[in-house]
Backbone as CSV, one residue per row, in Angstrom:
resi,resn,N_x,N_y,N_z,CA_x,CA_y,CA_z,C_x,C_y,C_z
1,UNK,74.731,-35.165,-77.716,75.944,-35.302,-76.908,76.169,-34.045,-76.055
2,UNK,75.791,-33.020,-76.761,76.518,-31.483,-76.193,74.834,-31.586,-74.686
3,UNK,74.006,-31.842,-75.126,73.269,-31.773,-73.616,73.522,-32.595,-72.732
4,UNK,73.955,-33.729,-73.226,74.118,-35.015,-71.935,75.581,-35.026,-71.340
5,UNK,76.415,-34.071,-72.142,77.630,-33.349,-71.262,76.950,-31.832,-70.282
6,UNK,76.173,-31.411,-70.816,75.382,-30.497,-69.768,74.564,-30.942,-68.427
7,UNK,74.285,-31.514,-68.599,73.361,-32.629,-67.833,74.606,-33.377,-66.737
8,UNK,75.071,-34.151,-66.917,76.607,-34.366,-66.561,77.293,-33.212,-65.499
9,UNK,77.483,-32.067,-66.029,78.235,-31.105,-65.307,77.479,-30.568,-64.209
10,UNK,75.820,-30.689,-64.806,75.113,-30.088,-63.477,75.021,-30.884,-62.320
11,UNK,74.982,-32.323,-62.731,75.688,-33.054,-61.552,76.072,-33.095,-60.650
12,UNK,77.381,-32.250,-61.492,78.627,-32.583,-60.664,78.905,-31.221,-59.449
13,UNK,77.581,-30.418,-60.118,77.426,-29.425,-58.554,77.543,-29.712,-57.547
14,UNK,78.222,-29.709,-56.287,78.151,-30.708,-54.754,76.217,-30.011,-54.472
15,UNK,75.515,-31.262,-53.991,74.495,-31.191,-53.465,73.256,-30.412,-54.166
16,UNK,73.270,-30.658,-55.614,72.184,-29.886,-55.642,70.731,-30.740,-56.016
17,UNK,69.918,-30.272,-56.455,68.972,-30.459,-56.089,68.089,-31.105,-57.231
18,UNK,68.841,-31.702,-58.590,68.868,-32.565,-59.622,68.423,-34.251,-59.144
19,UNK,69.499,-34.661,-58.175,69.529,-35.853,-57.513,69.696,-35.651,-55.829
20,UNK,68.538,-35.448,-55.278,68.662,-34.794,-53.668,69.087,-36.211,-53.117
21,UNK,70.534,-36.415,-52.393,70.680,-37.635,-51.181,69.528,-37.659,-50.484
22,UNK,68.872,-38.350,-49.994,68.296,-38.027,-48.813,69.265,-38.672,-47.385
23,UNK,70.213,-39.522,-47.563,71.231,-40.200,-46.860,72.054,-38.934,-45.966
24,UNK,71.451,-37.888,-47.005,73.209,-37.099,-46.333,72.474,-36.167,-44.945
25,UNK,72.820,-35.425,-44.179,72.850,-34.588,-43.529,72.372,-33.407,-44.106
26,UNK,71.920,-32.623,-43.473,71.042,-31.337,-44.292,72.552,-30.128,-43.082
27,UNK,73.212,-29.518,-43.666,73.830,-28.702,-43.548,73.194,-27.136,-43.316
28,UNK,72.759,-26.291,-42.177,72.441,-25.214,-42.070,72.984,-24.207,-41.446
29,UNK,72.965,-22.777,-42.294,74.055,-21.642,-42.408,73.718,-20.895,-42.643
30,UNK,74.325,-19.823,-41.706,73.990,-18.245,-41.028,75.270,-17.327,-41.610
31,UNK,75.073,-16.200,-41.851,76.137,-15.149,-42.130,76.865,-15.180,-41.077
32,UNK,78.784,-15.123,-41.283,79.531,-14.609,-40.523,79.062,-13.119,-40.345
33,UNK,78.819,-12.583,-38.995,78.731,-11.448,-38.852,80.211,-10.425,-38.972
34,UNK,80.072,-9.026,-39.184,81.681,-8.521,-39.008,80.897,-7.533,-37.644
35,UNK,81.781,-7.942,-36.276,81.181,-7.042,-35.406,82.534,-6.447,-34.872
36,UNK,83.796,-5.979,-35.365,84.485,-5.666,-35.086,84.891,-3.812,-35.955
37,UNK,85.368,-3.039,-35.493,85.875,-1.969,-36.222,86.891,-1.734,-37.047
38,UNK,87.440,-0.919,-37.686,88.730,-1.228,-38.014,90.338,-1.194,-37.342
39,UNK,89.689,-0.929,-35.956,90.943,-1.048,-35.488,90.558,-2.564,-34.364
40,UNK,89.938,-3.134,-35.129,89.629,-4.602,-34.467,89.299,-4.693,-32.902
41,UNK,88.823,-3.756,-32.466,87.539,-3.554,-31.092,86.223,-3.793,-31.805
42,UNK,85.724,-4.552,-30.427,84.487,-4.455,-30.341,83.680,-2.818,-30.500
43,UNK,82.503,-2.831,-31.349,82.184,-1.463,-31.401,80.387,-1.526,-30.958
44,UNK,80.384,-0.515,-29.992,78.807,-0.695,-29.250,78.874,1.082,-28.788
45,UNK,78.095,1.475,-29.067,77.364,2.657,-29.190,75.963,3.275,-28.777
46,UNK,75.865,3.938,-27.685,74.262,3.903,-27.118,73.660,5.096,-28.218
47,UNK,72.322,4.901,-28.105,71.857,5.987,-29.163,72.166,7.553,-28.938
48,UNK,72.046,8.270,-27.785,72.787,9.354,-27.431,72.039,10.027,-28.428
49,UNK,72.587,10.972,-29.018,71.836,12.118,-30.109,71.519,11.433,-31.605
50,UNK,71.161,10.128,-31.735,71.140,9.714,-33.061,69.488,9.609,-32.580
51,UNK,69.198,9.316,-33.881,67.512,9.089,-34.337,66.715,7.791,-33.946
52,UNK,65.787,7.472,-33.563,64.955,6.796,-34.099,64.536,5.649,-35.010
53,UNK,64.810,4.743,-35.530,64.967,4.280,-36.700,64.000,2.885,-36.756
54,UNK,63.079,2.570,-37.384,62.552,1.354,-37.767,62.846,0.739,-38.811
55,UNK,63.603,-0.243,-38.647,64.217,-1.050,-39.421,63.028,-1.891,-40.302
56,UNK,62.303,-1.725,-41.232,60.998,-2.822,-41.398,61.803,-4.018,-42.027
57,UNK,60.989,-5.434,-42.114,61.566,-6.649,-42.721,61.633,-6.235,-44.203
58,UNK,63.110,-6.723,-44.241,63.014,-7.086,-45.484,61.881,-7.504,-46.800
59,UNK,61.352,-7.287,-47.707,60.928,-8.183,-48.306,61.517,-8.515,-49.840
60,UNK,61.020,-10.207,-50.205,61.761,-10.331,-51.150,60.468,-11.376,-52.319
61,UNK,61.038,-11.463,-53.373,60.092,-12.198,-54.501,59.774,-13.817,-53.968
62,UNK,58.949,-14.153,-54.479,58.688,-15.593,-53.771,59.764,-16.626,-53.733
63,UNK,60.364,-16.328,-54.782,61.801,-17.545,-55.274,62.888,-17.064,-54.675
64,UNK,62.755,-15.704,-53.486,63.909,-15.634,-52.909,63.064,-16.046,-51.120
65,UNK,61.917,-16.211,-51.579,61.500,-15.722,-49.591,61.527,-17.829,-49.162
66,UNK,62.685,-18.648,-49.125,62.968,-19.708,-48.673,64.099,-19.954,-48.256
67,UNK,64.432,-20.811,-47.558,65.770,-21.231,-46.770,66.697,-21.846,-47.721
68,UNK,66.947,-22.348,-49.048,67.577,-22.949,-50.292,68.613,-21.671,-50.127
69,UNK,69.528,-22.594,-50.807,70.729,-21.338,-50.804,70.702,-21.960,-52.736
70,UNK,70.491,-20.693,-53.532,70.321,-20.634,-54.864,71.701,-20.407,-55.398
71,UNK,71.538,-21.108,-56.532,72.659,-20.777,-57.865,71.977,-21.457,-59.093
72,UNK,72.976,-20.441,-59.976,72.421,-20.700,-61.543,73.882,-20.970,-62.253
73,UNK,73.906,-21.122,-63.680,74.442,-22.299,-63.851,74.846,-20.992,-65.464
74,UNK,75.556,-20.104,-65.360,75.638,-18.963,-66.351,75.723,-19.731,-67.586
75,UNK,76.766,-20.921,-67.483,77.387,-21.595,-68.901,76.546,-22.228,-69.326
76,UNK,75.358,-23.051,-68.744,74.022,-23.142,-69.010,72.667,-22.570,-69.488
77,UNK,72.324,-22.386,-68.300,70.646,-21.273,-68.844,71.069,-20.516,-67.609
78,UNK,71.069,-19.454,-67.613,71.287,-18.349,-66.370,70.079,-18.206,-65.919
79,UNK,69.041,-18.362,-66.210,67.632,-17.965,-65.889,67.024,-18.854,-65.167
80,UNK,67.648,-19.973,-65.088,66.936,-21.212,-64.220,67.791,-21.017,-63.278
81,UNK,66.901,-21.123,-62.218,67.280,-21.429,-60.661,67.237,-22.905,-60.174
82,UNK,68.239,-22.884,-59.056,68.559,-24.030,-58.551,68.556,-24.304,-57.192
83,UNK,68.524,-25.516,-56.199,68.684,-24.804,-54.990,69.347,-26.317,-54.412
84,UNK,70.567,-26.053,-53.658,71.477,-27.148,-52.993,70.096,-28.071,-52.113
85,UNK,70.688,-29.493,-52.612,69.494,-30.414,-51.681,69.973,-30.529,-50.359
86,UNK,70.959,-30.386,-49.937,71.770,-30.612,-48.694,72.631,-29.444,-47.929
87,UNK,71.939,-28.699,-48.386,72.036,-26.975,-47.360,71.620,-26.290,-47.528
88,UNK,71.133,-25.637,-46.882,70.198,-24.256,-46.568,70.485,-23.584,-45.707
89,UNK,69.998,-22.102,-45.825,69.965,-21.065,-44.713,69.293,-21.656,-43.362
90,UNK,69.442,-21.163,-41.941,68.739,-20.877,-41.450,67.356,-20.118,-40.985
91,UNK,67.593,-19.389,-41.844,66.233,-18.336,-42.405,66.068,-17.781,-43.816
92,UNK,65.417,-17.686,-44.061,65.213,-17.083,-45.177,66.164,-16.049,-45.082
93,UNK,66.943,-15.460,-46.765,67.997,-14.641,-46.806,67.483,-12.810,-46.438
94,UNK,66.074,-13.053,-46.608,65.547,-11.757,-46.264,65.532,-10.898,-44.809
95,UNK,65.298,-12.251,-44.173,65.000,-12.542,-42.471,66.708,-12.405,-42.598
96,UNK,68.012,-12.973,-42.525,69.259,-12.844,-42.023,69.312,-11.418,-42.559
97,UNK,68.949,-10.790,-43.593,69.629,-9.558,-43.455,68.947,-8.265,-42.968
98,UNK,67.781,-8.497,-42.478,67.388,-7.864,-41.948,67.536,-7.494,-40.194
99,UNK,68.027,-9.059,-39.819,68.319,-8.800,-38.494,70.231,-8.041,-38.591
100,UNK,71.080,-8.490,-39.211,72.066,-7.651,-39.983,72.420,-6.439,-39.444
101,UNK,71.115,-5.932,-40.757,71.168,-4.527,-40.733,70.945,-3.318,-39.330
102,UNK,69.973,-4.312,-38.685,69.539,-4.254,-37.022,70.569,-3.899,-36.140
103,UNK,71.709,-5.408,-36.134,72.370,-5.023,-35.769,73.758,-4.344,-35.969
104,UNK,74.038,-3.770,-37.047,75.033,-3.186,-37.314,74.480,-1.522,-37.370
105,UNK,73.429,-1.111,-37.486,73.261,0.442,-37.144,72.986,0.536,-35.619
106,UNK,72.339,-0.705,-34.706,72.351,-0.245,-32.918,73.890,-0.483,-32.769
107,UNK,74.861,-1.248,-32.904,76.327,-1.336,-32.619,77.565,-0.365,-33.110
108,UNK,77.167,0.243,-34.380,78.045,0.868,-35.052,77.479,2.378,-35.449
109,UNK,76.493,2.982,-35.095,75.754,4.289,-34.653,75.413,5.007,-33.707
110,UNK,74.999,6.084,-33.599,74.409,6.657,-32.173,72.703,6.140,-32.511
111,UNK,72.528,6.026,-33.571,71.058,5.378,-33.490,70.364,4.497,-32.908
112,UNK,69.059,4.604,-32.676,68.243,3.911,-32.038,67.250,2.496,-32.996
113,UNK,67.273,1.700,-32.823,66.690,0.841,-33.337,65.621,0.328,-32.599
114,UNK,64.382,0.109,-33.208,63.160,-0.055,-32.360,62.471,-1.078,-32.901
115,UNK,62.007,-1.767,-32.311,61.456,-3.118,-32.897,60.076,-2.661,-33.510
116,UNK,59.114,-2.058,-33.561,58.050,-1.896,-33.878,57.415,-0.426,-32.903
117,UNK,56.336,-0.010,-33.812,55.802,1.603,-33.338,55.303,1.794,-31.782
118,UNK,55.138,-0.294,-31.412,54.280,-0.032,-29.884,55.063,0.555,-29.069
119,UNK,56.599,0.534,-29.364,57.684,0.752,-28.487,58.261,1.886,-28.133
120,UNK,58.138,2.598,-29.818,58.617,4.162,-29.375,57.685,4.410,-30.358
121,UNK,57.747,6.050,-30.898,57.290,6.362,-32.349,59.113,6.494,-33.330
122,UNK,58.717,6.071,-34.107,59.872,6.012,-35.510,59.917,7.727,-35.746
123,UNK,61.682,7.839,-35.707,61.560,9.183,-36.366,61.686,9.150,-38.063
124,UNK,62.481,7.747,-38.336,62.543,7.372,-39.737,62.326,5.833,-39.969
125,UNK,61.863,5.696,-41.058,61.949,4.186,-41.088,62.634,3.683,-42.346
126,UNK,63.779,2.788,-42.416,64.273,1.837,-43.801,63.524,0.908,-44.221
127,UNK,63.292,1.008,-45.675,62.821,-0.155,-45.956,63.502,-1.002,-47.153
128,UNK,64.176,-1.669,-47.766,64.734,-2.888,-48.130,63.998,-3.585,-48.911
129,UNK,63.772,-3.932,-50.489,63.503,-4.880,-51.300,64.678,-5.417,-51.660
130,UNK,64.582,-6.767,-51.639,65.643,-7.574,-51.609,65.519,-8.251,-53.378
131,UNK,66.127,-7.799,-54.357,66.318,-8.555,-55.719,67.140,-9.444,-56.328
132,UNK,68.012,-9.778,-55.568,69.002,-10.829,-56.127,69.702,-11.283,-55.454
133,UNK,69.802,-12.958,-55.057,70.506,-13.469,-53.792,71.208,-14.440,-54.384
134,UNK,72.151,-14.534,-54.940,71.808,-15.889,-55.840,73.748,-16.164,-55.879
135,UNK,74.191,-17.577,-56.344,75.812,-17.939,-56.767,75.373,-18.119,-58.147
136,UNK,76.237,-17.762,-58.441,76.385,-18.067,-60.259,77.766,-18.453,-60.622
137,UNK,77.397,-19.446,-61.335,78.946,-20.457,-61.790,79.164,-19.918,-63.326
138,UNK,80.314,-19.137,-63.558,80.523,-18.949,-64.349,81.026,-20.176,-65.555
139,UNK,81.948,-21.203,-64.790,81.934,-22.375,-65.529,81.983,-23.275,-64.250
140,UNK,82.307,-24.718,-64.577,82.040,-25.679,-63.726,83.005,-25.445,-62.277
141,UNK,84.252,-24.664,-62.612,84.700,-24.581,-60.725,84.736,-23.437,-60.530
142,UNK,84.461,-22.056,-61.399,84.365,-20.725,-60.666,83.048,-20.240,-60.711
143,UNK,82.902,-19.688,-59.507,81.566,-19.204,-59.005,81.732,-17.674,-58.655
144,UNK,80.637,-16.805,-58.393,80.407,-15.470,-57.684,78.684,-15.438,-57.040
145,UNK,78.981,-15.033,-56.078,77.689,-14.464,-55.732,77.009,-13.180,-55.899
146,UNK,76.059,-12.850,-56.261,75.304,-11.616,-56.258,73.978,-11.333,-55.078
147,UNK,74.478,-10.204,-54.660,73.384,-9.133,-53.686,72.811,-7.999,-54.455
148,UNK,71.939,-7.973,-54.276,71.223,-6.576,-54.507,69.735,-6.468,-54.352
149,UNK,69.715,-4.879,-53.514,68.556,-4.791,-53.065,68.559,-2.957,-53.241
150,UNK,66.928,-2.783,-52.941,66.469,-1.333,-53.015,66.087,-0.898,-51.471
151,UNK,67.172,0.100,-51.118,66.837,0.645,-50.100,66.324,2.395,-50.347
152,UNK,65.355,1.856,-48.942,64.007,3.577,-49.105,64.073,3.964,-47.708
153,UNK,64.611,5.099,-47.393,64.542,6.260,-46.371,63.390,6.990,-46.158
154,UNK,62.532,6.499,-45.426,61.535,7.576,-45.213,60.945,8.315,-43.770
155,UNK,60.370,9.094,-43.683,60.470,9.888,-42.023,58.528,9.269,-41.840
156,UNK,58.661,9.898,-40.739,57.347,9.792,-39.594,56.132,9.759,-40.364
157,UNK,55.952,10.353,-41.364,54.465,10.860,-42.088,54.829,9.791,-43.625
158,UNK,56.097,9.330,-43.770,56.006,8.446,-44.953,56.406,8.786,-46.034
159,UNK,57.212,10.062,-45.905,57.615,10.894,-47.421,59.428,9.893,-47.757
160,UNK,58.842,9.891,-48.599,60.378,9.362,-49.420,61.573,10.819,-48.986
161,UNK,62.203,9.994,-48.382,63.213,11.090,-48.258,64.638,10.539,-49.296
162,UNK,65.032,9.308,-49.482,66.096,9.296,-50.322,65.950,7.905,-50.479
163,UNK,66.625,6.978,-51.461,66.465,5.992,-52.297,67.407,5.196,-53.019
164,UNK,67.921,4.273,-52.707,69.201,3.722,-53.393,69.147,2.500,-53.406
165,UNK,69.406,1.705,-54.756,69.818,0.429,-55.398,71.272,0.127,-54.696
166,UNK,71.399,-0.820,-53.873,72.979,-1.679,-53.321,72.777,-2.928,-54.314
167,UNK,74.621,-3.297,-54.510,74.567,-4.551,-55.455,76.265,-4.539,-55.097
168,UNK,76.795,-6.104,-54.607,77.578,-6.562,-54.919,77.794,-7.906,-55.373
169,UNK,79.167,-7.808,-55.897,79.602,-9.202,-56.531,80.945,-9.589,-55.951
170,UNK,80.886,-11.160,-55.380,81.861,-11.782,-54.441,82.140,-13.293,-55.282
171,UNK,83.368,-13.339,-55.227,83.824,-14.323,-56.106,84.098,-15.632,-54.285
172,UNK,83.183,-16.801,-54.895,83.131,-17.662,-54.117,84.425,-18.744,-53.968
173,UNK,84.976,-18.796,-53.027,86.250,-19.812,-52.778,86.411,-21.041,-53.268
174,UNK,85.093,-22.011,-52.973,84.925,-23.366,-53.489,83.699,-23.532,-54.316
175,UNK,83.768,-23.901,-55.436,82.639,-24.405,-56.160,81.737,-25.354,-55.489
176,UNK,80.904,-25.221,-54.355,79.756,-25.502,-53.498,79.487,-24.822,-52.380
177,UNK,78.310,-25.023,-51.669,77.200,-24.742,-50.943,78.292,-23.882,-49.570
178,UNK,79.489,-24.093,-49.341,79.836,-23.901,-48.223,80.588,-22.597,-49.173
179,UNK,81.725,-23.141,-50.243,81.885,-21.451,-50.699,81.140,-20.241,-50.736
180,UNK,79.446,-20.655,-51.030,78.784,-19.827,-51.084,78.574,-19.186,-50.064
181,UNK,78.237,-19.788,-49.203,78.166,-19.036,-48.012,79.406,-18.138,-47.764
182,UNK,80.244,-18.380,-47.215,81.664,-17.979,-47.259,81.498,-16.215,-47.870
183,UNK,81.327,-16.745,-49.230,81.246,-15.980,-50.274,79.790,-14.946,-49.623
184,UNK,79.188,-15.156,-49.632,77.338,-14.149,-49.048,77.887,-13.525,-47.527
185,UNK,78.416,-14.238,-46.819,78.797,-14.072,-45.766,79.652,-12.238,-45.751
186,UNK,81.065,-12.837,-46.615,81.673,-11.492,-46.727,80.937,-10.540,-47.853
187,UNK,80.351,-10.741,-48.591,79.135,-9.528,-49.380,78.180,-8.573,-48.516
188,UNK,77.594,-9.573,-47.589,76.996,-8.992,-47.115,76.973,-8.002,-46.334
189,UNK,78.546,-8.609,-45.525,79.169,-7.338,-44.372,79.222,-6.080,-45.316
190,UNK,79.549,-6.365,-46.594,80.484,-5.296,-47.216,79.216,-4.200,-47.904
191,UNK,78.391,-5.449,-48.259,76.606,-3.989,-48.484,76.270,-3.523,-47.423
192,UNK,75.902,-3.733,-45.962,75.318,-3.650,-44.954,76.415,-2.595,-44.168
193,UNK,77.754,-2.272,-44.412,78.430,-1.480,-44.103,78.093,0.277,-44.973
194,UNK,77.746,-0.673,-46.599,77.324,0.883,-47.449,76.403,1.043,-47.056
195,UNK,75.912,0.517,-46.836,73.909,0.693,-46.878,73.872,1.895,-45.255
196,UNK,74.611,1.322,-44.148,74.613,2.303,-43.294,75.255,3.546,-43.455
197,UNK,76.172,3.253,-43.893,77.159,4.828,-44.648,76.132,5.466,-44.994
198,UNK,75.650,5.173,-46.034,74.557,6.108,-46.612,73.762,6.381,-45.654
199,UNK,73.014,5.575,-44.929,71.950,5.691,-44.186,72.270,6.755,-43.186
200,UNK,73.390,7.285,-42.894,74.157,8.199,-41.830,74.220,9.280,-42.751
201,UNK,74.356,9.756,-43.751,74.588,10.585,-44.241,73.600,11.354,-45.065
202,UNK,72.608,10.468,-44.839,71.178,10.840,-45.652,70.734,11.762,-44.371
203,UNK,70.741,10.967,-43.507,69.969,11.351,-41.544,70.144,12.757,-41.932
204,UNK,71.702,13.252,-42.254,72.542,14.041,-41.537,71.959,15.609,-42.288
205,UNK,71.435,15.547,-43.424,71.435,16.265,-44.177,69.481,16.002,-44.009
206,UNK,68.866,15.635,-42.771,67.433,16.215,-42.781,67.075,17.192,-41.649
């Protein structure tokens, strides 16, 4: 009885991927960007005396490098992954935050962002392992999402210059695919804001 009430609840997830509609519409979704400051202007910044910077792609584990927008099921097995049959990213979550991060240090820095070495030479380059993308339902209508990734600072010749684990947790609005987003949406602004903090303050002190 106690599994076929488990079985039952996973169900009752909107859209996942237990019993995929194929009837329904496939729903696809991009991060709200935050491109505003805090005094709610637009903020754009030419590089001027800032650095150099090669942003490299993201990379992430195989069960994160797809367009599925994931959740696990805590009151269940936390360890099994899941993925909504009827929405997905537009890109892989590695690919959205990497363009992100792109653009929130050329808009909100004096830094320079360069697409690749043919273009300029890198005075530093970030690099980004992406470990945890995931909603987790604590019980059947409250959810949170988790971020976290390893960011690496390194200069021209490749020396580790500094090194930091980002991780947040965002409590999702609606128990489905669109809370989540919602929910990843505002996480992400809110890592990708530290992640440059730091990234400015690491510069500052080479």
């Amino acid at each position: 009885m106690r599994n076929l009430i488990l079985f039952f609840s996973m169900l009752f997830v909107s859209g996942c991927t237990i019993l995929p509609e194929a009837s329904k519409d496939i729903a696809t979704f991009n991060f709200a960007a935050d491109d505003t400051d805090e005094s709610g202007s637009s903020v754009l910044q030419s590089g001027g005396d800032g650095r150099k910077i090669l942003v490299a792609p993201i990379t992430a584990p195989l069960w994160l490098d797809t367009r599925g927008i994931n959740y696990r099921l805590k009151y269940h097995n936390r360890s099994q992954s899941y993925t909504y049959a009827n929405s997905r990213w537009s890109s892989p979550p590695a690919f959205l935050l990497t363009q992100q991060i792109k653009h929130k240090i050329a808009t909100a820095t004096r830094h320079l962002v360069i697409k690749d070495t043919s273009m300029a030479i890198a005075e530093n380059e970030l690099h980004v392992e992406l470990e945890e993308f995931s909603q987790v339902f604590d019980t059947l209508n409250d959810s949170h999402v988790i971020i976290r990734f390893r960011a690496s600072l390194v200069n021209n010749t490749h020396r580790l210059i500094a090194q930091k684990i980002f991780s947040i947790k965002q409590t999702a609005p609606t128990a489905d695919a669109a809370g989540a987003v919602e929910a990843f949406s505002i996480a992400s602004n809110k890592l990708v804001d530290a992640l440059v903090e730091w990234l400015q303050a690491e510069i500052r002190t080479i």
